[in-house]
PDB file as gemmi writes it, atoms N, CA and C in Angstrom:
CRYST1    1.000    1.000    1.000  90.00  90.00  90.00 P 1                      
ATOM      1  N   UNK A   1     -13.169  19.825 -10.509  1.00  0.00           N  
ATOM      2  CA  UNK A   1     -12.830  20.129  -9.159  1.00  0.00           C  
ATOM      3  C   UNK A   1     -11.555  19.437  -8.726  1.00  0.00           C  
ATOM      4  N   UNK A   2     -11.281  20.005  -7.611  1.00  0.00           N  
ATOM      5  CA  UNK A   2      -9.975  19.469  -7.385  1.00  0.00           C  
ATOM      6  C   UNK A   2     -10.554  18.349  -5.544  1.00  0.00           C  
ATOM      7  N   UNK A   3     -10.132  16.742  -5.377  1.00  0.00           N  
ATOM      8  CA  UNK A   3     -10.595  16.368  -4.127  1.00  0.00           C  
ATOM      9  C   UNK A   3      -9.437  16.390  -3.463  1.00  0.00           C  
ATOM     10  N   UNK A   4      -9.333  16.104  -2.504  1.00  0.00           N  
ATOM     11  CA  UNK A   4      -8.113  15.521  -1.668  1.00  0.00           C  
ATOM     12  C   UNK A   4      -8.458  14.758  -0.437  1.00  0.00           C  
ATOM     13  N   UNK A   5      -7.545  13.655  -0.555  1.00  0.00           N  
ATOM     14  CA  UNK A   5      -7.655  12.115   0.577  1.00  0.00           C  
ATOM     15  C   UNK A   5      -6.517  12.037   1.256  1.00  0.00           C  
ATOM     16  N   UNK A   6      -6.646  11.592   2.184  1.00  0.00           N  
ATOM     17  CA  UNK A   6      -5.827  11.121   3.262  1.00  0.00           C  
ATOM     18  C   UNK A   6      -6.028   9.761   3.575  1.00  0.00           C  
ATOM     19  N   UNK A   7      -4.887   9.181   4.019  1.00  0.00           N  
ATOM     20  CA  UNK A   7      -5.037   8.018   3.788  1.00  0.00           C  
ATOM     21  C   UNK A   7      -3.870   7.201   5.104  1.00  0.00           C  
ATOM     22  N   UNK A   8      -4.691   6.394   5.444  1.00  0.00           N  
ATOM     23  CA  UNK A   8      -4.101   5.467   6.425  1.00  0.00           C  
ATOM     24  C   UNK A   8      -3.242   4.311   6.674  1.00  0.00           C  
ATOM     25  N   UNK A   9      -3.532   3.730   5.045  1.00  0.00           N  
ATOM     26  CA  UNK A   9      -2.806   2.600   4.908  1.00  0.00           C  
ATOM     27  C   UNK A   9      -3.380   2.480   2.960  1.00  0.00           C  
ATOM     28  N   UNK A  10      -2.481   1.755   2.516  1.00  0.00           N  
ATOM     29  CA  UNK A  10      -2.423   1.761   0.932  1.00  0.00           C  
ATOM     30  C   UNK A  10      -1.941   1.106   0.145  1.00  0.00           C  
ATOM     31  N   UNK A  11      -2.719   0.461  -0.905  1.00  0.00           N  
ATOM     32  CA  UNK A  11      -1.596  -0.672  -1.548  1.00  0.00           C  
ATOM     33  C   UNK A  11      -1.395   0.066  -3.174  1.00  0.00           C  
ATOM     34  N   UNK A  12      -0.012  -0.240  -3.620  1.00  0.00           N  
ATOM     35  CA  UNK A  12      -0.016   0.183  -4.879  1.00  0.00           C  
ATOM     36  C   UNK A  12       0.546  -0.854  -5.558  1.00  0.00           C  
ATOM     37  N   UNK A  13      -0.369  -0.514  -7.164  1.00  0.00           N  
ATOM     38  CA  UNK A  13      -0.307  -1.844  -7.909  1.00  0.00           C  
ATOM     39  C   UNK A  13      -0.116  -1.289  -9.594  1.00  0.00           C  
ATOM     40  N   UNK A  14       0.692  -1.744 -10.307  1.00  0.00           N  
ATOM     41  CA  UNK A  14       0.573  -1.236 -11.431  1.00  0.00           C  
ATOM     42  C   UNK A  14       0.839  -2.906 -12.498  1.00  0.00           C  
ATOM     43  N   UNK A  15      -0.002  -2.542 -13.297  1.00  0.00           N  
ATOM     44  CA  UNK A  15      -1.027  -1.828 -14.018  1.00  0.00           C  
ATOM     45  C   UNK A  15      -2.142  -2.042 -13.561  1.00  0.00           C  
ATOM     46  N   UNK A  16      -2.698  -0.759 -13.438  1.00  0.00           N  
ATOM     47  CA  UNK A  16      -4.088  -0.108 -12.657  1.00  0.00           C  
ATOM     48  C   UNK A  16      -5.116  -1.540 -13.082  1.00  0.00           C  
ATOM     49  N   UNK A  17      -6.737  -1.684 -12.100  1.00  0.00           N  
ATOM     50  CA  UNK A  17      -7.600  -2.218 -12.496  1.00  0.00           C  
ATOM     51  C   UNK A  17      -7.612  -4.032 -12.679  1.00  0.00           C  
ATOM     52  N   UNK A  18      -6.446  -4.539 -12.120  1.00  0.00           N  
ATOM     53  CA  UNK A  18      -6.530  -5.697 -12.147  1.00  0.00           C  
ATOM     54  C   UNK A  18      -6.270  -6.486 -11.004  1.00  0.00           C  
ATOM     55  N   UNK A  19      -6.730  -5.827  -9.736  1.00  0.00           N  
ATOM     56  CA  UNK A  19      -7.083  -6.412  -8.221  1.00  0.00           C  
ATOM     57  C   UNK A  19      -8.135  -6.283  -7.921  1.00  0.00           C  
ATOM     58  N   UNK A  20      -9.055  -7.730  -7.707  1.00  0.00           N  
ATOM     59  CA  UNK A  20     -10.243  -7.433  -7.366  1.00  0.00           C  
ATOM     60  C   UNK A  20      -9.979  -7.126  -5.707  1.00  0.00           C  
ATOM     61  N   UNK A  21     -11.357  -6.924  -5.281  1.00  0.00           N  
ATOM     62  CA  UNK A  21     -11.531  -6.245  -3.478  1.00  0.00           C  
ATOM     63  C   UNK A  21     -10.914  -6.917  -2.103  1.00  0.00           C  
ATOM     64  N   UNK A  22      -9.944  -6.831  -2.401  1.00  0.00           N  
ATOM     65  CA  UNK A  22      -8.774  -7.083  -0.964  1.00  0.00           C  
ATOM     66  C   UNK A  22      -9.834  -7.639   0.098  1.00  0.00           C  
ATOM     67  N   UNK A  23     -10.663  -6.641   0.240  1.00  0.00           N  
ATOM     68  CA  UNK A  23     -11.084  -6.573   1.626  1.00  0.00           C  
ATOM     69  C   UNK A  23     -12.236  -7.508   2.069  1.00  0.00           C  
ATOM     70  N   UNK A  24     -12.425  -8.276   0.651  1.00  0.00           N  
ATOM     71  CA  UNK A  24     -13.564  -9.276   0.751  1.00  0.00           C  
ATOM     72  C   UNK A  24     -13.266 -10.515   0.169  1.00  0.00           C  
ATOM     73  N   UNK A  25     -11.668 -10.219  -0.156  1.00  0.00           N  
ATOM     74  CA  UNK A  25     -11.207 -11.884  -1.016  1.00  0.00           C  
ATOM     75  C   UNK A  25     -10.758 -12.594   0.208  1.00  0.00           C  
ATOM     76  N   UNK A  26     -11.910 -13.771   0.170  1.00  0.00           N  
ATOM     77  CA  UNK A  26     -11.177 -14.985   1.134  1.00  0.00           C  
ATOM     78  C   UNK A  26     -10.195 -15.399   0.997  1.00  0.00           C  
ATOM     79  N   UNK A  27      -9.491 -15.201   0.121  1.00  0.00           N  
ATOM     80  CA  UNK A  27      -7.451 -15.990   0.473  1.00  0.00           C  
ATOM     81  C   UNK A  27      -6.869 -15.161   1.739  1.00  0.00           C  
ATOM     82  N   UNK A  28      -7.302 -13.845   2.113  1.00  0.00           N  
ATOM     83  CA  UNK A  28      -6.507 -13.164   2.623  1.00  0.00           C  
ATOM     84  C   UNK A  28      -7.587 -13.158   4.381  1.00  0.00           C  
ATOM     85  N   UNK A  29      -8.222 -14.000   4.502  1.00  0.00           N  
ATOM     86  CA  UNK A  29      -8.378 -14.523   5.424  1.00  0.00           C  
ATOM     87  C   UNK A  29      -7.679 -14.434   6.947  1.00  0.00           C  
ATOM     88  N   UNK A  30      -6.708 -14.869   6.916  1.00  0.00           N  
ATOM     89  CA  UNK A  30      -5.432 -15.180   7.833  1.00  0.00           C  
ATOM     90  C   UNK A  30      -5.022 -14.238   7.857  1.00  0.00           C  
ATOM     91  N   UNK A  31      -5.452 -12.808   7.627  1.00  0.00           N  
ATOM     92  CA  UNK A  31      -4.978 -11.550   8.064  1.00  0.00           C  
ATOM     93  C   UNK A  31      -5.603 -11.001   8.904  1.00  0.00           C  
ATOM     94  N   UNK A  32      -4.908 -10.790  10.170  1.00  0.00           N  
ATOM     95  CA  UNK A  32      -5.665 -10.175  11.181  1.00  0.00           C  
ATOM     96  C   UNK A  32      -6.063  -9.039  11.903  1.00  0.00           C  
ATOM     97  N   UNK A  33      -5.381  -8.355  10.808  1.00  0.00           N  
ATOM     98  CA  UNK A  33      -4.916  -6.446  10.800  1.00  0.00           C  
ATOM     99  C   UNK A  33      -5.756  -6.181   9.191  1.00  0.00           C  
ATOM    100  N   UNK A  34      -6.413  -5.200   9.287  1.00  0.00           N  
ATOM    101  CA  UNK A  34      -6.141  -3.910   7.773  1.00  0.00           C  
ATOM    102  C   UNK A  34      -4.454  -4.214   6.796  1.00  0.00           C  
ATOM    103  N   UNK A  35      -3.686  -3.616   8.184  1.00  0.00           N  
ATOM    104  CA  UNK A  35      -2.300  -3.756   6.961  1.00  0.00           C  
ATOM    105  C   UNK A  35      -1.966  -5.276   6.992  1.00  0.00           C  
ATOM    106  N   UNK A  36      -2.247  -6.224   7.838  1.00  0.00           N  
ATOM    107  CA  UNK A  36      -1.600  -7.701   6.767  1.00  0.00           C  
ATOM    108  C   UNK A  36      -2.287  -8.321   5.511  1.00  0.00           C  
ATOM    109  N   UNK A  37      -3.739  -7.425   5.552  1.00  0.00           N  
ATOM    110  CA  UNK A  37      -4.465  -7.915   4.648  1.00  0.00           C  
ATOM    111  C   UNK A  37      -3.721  -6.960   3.243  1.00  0.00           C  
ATOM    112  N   UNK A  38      -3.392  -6.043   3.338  1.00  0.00           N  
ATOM    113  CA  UNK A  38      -2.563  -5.160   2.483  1.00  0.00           C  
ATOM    114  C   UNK A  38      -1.079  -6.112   2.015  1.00  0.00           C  
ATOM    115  N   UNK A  39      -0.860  -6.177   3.385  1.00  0.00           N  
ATOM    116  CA  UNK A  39       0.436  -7.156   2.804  1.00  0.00           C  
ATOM    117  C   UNK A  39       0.134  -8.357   1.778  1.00  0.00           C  
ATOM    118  N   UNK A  40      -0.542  -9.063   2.373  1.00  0.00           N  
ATOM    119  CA  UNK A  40      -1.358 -10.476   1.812  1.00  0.00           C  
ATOM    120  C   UNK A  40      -1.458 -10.202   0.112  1.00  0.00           C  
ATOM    121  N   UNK A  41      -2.176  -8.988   0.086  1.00  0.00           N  
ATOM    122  CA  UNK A  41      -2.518  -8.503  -1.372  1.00  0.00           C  
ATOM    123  C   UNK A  41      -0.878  -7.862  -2.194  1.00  0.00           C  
ATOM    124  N   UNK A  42      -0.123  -7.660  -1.446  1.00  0.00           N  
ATOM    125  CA  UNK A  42       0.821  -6.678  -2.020  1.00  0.00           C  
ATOM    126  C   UNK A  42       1.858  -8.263  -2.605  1.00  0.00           C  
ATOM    127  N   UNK A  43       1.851  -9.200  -1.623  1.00  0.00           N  
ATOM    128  CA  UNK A  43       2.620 -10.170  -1.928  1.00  0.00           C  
ATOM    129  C   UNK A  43       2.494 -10.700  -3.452  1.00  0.00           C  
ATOM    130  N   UNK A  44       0.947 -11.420  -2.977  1.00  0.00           N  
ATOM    131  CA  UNK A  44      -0.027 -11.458  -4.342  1.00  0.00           C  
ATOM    132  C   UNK A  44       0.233 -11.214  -5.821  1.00  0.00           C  
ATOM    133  N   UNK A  45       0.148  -9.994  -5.413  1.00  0.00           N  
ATOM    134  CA  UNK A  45       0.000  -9.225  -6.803  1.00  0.00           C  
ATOM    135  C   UNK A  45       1.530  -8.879  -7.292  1.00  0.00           C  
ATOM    136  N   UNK A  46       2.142  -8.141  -6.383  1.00  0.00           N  
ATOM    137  CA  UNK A  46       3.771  -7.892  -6.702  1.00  0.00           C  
ATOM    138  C   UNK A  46       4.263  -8.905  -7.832  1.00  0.00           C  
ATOM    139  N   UNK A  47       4.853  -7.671  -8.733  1.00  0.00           N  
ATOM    140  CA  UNK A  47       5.288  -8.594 -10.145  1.00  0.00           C  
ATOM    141  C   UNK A  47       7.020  -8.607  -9.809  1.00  0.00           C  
ATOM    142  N   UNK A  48       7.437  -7.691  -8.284  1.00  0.00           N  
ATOM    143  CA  UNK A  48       8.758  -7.528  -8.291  1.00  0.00           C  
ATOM    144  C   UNK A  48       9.343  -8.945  -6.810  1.00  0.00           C  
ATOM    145  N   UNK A  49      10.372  -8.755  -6.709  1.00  0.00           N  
ATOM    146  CA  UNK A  49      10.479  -9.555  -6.069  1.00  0.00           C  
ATOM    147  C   UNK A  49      10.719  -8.647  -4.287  1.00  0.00           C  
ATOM    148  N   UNK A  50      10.449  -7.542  -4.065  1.00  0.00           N  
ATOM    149  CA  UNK A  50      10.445  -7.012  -2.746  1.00  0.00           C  
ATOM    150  C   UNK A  50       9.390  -6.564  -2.762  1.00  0.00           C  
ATOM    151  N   UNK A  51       8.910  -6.339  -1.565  1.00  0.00           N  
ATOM    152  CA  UNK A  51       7.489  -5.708  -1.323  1.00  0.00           C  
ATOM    153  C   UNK A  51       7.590  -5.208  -0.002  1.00  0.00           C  
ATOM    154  N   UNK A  52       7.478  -3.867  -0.025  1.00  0.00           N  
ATOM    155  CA  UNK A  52       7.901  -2.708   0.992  1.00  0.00           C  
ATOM    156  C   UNK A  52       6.527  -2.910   2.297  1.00  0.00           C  
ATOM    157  N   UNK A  53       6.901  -2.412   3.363  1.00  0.00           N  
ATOM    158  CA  UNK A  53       5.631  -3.144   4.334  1.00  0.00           C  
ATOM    159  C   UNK A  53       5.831  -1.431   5.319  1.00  0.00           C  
ATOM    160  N   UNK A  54       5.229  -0.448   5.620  1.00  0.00           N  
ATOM    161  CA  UNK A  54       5.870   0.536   6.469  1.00  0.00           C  
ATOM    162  C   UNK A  54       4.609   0.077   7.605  1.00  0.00           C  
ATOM    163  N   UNK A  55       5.144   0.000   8.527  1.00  0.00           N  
ATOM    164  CA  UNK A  55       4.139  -0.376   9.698  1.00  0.00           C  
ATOM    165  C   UNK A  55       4.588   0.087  11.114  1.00  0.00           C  
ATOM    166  N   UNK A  56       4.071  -0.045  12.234  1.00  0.00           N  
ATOM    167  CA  UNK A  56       4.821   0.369  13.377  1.00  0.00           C  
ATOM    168  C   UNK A  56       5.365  -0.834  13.931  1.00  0.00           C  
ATOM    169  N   UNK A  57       4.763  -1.783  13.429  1.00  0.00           N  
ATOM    170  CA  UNK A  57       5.532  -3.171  14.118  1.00  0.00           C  
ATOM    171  C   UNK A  57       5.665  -4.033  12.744  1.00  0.00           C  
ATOM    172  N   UNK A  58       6.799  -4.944  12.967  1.00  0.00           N  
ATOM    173  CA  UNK A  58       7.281  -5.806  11.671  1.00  0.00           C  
ATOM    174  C   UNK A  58       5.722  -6.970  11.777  1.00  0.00           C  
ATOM    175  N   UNK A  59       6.109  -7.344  10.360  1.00  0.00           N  
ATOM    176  CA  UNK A  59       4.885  -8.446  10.012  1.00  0.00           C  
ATOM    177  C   UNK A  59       5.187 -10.010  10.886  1.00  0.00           C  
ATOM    178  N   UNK A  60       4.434 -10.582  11.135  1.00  0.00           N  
ATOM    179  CA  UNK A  60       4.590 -12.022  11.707  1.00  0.00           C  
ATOM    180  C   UNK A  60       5.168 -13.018  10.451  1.00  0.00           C  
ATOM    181  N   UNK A  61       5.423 -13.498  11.471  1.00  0.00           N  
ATOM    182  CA  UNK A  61       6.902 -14.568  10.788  1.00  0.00           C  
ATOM    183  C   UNK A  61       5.721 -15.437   9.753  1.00  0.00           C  
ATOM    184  N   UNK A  62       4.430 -16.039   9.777  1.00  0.00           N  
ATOM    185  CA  UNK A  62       3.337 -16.164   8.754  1.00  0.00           C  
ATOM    186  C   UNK A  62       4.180 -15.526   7.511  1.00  0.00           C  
ATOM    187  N   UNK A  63       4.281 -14.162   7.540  1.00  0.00           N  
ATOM    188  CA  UNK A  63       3.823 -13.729   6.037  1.00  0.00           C  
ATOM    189  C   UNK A  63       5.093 -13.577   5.675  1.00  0.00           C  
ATOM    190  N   UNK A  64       6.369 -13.636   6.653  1.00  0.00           N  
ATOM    191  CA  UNK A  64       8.038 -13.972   5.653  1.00  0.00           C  
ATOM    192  C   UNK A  64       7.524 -15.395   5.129  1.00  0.00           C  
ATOM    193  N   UNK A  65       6.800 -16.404   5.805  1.00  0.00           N  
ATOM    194  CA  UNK A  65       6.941 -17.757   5.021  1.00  0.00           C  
ATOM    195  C   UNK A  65       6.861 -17.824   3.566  1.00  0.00           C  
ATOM    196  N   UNK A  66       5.188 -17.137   3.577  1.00  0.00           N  
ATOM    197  CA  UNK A  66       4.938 -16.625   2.501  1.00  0.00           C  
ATOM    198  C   UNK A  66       4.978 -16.211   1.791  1.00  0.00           C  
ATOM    199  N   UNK A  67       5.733 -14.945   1.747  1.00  0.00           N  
ATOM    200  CA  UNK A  67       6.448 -14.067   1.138  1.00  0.00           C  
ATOM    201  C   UNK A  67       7.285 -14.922   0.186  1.00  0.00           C  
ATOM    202  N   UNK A  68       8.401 -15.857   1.076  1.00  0.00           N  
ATOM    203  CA  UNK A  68       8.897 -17.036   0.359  1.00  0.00           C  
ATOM    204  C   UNK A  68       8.742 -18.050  -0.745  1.00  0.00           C  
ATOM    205  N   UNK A  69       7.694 -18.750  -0.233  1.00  0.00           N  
ATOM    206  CA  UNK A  69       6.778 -19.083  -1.341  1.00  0.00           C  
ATOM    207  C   UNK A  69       6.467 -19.122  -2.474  1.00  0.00           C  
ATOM    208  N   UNK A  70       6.322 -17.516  -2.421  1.00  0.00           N  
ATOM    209  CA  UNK A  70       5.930 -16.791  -3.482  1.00  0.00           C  
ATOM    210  C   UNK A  70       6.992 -15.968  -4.350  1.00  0.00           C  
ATOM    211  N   UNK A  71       8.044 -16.569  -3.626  1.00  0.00           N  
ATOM    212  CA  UNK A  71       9.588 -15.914  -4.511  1.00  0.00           C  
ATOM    213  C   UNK A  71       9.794 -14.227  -3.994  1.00  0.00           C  
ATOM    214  N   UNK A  72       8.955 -14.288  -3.255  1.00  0.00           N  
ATOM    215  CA  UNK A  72       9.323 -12.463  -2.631  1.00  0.00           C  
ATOM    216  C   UNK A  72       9.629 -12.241  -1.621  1.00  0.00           C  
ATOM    217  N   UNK A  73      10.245 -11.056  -0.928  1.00  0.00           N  
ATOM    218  CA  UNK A  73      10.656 -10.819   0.143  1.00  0.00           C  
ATOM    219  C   UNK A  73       9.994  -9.653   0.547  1.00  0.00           C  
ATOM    220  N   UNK A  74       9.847  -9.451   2.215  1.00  0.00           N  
ATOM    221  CA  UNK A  74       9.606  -8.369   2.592  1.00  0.00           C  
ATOM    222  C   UNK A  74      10.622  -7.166   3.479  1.00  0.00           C  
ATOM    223  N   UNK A  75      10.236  -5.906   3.187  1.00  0.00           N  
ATOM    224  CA  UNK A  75      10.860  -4.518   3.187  1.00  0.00           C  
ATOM    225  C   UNK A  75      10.479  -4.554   4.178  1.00  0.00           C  
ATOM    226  N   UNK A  76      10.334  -4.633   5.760  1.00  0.00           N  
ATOM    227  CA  UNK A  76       9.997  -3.823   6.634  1.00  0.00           C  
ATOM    228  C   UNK A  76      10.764  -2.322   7.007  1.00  0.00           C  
ATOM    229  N   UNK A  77       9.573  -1.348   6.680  1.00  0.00           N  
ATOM    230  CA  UNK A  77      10.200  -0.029   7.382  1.00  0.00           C  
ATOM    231  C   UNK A  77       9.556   0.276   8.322  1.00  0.00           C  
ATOM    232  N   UNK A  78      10.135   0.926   9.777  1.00  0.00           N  
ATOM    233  CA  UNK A  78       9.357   1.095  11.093  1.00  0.00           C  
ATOM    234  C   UNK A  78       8.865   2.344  10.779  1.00  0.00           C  
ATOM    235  N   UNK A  79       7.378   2.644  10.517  1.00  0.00           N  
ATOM    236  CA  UNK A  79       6.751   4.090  10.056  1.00  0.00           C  
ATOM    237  C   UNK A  79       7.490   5.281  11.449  1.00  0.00           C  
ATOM    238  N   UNK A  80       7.736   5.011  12.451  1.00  0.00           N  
ATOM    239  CA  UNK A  80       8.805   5.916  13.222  1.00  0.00           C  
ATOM    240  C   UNK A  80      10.106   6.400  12.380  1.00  0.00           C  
ATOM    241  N   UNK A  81      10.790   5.739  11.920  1.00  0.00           N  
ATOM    242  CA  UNK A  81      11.732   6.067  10.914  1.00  0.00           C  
ATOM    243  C   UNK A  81      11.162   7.382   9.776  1.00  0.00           C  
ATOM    244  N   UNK A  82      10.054   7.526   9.464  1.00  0.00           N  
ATOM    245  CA  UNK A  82       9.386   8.430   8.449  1.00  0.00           C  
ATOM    246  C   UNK A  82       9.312   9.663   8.925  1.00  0.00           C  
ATOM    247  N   UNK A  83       9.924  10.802   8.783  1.00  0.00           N  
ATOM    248  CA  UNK A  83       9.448  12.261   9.343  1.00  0.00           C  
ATOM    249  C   UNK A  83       8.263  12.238   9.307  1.00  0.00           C  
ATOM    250  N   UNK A  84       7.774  13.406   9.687  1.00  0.00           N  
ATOM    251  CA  UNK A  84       5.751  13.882   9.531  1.00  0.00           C  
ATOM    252  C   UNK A  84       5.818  13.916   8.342  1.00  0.00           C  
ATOM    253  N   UNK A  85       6.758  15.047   7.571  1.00  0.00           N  
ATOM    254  CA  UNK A  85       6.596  15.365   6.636  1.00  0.00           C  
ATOM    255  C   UNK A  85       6.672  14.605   5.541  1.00  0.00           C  
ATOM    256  N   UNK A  86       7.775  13.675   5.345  1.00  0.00           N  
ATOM    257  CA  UNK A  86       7.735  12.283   4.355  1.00  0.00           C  
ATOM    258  C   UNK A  86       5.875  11.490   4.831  1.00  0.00           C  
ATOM    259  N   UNK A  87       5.668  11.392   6.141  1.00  0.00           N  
ATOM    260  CA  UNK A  87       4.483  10.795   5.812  1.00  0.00           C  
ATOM    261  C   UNK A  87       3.118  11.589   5.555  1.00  0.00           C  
ATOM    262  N   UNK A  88       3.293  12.869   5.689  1.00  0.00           N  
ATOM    263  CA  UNK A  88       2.150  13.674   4.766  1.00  0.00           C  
ATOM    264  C   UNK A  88       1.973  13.763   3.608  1.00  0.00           C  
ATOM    265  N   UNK A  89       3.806  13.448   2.960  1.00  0.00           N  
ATOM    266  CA  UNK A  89       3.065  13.480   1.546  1.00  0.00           C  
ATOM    267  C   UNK A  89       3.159  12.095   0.660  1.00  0.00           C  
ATOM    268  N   UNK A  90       3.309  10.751   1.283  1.00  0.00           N  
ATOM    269  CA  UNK A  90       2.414   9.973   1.428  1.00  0.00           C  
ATOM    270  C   UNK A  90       1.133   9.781   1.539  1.00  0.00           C  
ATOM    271  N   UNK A  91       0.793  10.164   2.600  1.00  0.00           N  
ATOM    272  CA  UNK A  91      -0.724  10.187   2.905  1.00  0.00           C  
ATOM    273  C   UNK A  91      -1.557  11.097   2.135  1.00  0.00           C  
ATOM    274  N   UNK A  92      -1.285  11.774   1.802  1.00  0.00           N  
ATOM    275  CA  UNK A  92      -2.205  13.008   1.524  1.00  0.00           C  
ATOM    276  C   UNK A  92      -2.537  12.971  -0.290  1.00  0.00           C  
ATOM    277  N   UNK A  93      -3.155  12.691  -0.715  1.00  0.00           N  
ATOM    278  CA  UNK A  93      -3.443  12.567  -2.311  1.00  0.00           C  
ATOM    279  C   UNK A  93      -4.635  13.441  -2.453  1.00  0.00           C  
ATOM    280  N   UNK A  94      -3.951  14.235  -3.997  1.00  0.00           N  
ATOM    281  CA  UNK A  94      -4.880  15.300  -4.540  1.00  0.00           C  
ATOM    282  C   UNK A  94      -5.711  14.871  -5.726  1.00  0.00           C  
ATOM    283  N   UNK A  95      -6.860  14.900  -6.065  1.00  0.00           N  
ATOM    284  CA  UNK A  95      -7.498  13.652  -7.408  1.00  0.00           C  
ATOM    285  C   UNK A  95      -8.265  15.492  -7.875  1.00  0.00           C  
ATOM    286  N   UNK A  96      -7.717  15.457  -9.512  1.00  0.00           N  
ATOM    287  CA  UNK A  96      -7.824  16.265 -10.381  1.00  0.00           C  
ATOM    288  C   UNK A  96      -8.991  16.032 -11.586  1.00  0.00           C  
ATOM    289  N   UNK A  97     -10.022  16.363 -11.809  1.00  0.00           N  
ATOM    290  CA  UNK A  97     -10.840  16.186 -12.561  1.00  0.00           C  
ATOM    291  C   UNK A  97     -10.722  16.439 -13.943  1.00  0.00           C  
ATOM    292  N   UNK A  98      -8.989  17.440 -14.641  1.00  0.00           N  
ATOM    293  CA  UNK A  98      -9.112  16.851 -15.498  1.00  0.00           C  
ATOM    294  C   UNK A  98      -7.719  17.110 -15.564  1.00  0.00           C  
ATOM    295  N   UNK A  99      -6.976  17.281 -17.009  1.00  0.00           N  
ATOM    296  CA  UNK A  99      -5.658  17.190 -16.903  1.00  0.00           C  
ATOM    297  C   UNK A  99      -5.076  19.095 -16.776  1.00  0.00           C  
ATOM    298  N   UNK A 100      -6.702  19.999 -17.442  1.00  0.00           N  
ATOM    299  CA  UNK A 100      -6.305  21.198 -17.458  1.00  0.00           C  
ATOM    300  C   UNK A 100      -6.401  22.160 -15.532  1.00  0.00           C  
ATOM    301  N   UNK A 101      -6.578  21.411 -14.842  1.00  0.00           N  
ATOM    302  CA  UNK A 101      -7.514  21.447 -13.646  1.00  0.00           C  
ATOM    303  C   UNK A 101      -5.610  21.526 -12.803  1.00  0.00           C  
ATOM    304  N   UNK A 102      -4.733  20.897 -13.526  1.00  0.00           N  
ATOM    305  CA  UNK A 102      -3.305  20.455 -13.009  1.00  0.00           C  
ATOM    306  C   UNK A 102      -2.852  22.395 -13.171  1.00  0.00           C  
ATOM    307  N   UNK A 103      -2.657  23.244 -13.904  1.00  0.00           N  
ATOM    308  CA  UNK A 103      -2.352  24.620 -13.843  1.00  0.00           C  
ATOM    309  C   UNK A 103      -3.091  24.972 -12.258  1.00  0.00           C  
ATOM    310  N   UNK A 104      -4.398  24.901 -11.865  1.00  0.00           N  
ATOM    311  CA  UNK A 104      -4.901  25.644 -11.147  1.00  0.00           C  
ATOM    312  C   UNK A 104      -4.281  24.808  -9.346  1.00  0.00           C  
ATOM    313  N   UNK A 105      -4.128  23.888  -9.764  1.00  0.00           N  
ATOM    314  CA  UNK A 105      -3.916  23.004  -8.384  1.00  0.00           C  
ATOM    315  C   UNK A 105      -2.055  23.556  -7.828  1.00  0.00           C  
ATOM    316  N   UNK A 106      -1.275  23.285  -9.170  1.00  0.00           N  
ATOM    317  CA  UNK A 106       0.117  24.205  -8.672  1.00  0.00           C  
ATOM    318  C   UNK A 106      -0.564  25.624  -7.777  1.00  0.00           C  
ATOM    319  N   UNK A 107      -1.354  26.506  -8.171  1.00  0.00           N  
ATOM    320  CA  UNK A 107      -1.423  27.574  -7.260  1.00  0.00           C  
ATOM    321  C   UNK A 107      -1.643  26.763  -5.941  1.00  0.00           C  
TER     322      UNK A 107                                                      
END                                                                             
């Protein structure tokens, strides 16, 4: 089958499978939003040295410290800056059940 998600906020991490649950790890505590706890984790984990943040308001001066710290910097982009359309297809993810399932989903 073919699913599709929408999505509100999102962290991406590569290589897959080696972040345990954001949303229940006490380091990230001191986050007082959904997305700083995203940030918190994106800092974290980030093997690069920027870490992109799209939000409607910039992050608190907390998580530039940090960011620091940790040898990284943060990207703020004001999600106003994003057309609809750049953020639909963001948001919007299609999950394919297998790789032959990819022919029928182009229609």
């Amino acid at each position: 089958g073919i699913g599709r998600a929408e999505y509100g906020g999102f962290l991406l991490s590569l290589p897959p499978r080696r972040m345990i649950d954001v949303w229940t790890d006490p380091d990230y505590e001191l986050a007082a939003t959904k997305p700083e706890r995203l940030l918190l984790a994106g800092l974290d984990y980030s093997i690069h040295r920027h870490v992109v943040y799209v939000a409607a308001k910039p992050p608190r001066s907390v998580f530039r410290t940090i960011a620091g710290r940790l040898g990284r910097s943060i990207l703020y982009v004001p999600i106003g800056q994003l057309s609809p359309a750049t953020l639909k297809k963001i948001r919007v993810v299609h999950v394919l059940d297998s790789h032959q399932r990819r022919e029928t989903a182009k229609e």
